[in-house]
N, C-alpha and C positions, 0 to 999 in steps of 0.2 A: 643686181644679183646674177647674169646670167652672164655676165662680162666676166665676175669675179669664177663664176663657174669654167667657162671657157680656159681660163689663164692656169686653173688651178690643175685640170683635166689635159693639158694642152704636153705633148711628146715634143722633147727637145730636137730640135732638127739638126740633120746629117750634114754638120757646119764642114766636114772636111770635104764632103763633094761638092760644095760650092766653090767657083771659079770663076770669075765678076770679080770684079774690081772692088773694094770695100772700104766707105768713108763710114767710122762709129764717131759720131760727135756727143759728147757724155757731158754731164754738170759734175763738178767736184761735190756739190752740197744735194745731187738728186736721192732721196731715199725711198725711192720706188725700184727704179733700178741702180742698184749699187754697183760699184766701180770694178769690182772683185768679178762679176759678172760680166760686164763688156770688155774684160782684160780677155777673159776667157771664150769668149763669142772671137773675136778677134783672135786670139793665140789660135785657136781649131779650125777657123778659115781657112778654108782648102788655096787659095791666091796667093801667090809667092808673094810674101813679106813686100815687096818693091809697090807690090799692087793693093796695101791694105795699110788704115790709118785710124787711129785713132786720136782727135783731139779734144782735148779736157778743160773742158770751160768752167775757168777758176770763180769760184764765187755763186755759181748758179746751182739753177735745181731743177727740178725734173722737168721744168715749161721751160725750151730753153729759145725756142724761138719769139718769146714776152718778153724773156729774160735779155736777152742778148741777142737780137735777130739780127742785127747786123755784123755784128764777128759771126754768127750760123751763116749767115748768106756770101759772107767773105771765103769760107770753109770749101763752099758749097764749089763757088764759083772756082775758088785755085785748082781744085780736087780733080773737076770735070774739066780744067783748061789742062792739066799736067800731061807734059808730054808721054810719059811712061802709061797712062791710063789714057790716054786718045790713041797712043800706038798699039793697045790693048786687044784694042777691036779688030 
């Protein structure tokens, strides 16, 4: 109850002053958080387009590292080895 409180009470954050580099890894099938939403957490990311990703794990749902933990850790891995997000820093 106090989780569900927190989330429900919780101020959208000032996505366009963030500037960090940004991997959204999402389930196609999550309905917790829907897809319409992390389109949008992504679109307002302050990080020029070059530096921000979103990939879409077909078939999954909101557990996605149960679900798919090794395409999430392949994700993970490319994301943080990419040259555009290591010359970042």
């Amino acid at each position: 109850m106090s989780l569900c409180r927190v989330i429900s009470t919780a101020k959208v954050p000032d996505y366009e002053a963030i500037t960090v580099p940004l991997l959204l890894i999402a389930g196609s099938d999550d309905k917790t958080a829907p897809m319409e939403g992390c389109e949008e957490i992504v679109r307002r990311y302050g990080t020029s387009k070059a530096l921000k990703c979103l990939k879409v794990l077909d078939g999954v749902g909101h557990w996605h590292c149960i679900e798919a933990g090794a395409v999430v850790a392949k994700h993970i891995k490319d994301f943080v080895l990419d040259e555009s997000v290591l010359n970042s820093y």
